[in-house]
C-alpha positions in Angstrom: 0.0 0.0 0.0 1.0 3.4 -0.8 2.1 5.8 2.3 -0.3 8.7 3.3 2.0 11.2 1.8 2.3 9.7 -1.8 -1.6 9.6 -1.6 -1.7 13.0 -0.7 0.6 14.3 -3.6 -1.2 12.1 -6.5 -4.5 13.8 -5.0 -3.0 17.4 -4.8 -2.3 16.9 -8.6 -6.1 17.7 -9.4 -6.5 20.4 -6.3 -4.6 23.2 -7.4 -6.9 25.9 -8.2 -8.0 28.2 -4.9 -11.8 28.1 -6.0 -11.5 24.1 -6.0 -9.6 23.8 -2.7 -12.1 25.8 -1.0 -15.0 23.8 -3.1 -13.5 20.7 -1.8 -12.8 21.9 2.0 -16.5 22.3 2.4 -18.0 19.4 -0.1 -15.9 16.8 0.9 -16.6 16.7 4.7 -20.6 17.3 3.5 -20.1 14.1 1.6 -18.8 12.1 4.4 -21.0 13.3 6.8 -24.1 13.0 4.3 -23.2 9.2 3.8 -23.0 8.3 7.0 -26.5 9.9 7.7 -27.5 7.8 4.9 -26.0 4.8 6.6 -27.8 5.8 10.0 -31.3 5.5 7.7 -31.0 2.2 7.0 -33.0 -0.2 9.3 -30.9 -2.2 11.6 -32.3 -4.5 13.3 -30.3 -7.3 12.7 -28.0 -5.0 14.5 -29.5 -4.4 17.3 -30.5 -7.7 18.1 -27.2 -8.7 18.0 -25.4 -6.6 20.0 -28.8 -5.6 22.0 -26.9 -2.3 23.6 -30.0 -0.3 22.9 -27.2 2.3 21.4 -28.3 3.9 18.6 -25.0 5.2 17.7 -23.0 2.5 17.6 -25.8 -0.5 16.8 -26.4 0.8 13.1 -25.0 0.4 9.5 -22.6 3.5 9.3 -20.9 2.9 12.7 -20.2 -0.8 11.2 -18.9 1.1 7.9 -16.9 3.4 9.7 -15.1 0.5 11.5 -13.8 -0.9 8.0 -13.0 3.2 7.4 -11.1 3.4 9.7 -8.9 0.4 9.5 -8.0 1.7 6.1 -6.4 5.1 7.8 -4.4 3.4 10.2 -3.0 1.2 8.0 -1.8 4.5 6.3 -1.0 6.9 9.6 -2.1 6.3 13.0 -2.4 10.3 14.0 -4.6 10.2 10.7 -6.9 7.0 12.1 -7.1 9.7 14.9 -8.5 12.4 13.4 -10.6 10.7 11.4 -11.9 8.5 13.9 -13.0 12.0 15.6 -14.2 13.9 13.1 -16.3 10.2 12.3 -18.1 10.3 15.6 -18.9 14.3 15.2 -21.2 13.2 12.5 -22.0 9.9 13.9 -23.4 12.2 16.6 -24.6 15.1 14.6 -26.5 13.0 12.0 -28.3 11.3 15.1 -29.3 14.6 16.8 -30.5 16.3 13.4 -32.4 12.5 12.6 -34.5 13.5 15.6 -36.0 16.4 14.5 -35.6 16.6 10.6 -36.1 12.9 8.3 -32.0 11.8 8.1 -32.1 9.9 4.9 -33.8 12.7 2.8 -31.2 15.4 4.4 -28.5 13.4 3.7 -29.6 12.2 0.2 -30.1 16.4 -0.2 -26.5 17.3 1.0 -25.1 14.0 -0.8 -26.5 15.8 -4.1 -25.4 19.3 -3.5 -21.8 18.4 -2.6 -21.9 15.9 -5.4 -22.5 18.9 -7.7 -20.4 21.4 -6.0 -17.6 19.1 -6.2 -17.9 18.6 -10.2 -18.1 22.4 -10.7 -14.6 22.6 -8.7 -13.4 19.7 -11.1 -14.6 22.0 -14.0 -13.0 25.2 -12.6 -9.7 22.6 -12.1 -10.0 21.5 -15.5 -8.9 17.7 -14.4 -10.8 15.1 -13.9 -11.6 13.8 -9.7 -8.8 11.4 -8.8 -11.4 8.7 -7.8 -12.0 8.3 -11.5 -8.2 6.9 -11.5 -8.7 4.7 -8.0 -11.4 4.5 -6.1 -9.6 4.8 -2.8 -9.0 8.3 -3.7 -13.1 8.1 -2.4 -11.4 8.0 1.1 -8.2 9.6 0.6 -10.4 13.0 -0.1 -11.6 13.3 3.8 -8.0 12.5 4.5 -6.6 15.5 2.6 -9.2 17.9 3.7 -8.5 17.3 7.5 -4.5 17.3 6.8 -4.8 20.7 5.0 -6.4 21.8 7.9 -4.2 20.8 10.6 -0.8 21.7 8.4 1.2 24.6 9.6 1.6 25.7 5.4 
């Protein structure tokens, strides 16, 4: 497997434009966090019967995704398994306080969409292509970037 950093510079390679950085700094978290509200929709029953915790953030279908998530960070950088692993349970957390007042799967669905869009409109500003065309671990390497930018000293 590829260390963090290379991952970060074939990804950089498409994220050069200011307008597209800042695109991606705010659609890229919205597309995690929408997907894992998503996740949260999906009945889990089987879940809960298994682990019968009677916790609804951690007996449901993102919390199980997330698991798998973040396995694939740590194999690339502890501190990064870190971080992610937090800002992860921020919108494990978030997407189960704004389920209880507004309906999660069609919020999520309507950020998913938006940040979808936003993040092809950066690509067009860019004028290259998204990197997950090229491998679709870029998918995961995105978040990644996003919270490394924002914790670099540059």
């Amino acid at each position: 497997m590829k260390p963090l950093n290379q991952w970060f510079d074939e990804y950089s390679v498409s994220h050069q434009n200011p307008k597209n950085k800042a695109i991606h700094f705010i659609c890229v978290p919205a597309i995690f966090f929408s997907i894992v509200g998503i996740l949260m929709s999906i009945p889990s029953t089987f879940l809960t019967s298994l682990f019968q915790l009677k916790q609804p953030l951690i007996e449901n279908w993102a919390f199980v995704a997330l698991i798998f998530v973040i396995i694939f960070y740590l194999r690339l950088s502890t501190l990064m398994a870190i971080r992610m692993t937090l800002f992860s349970l921020l919108c494990l957390i978030a997407n189960f306080y704004i389920g209880k007042f507004l309906p999660l799967l069609i919020f999520s669905i309507v950020i998913f969409t938006v940040a979808w869009i936003g993040q092809f409109y950066g690509h067009k500003i860019e004028g290259k292509k998204p990197s997950f065309l090229k491998d679709l671990q870029f998918l995961l390497i995105g978040p990644a970037w996003v919270i490394e930018n924002l914790f670099s000293k540059k």
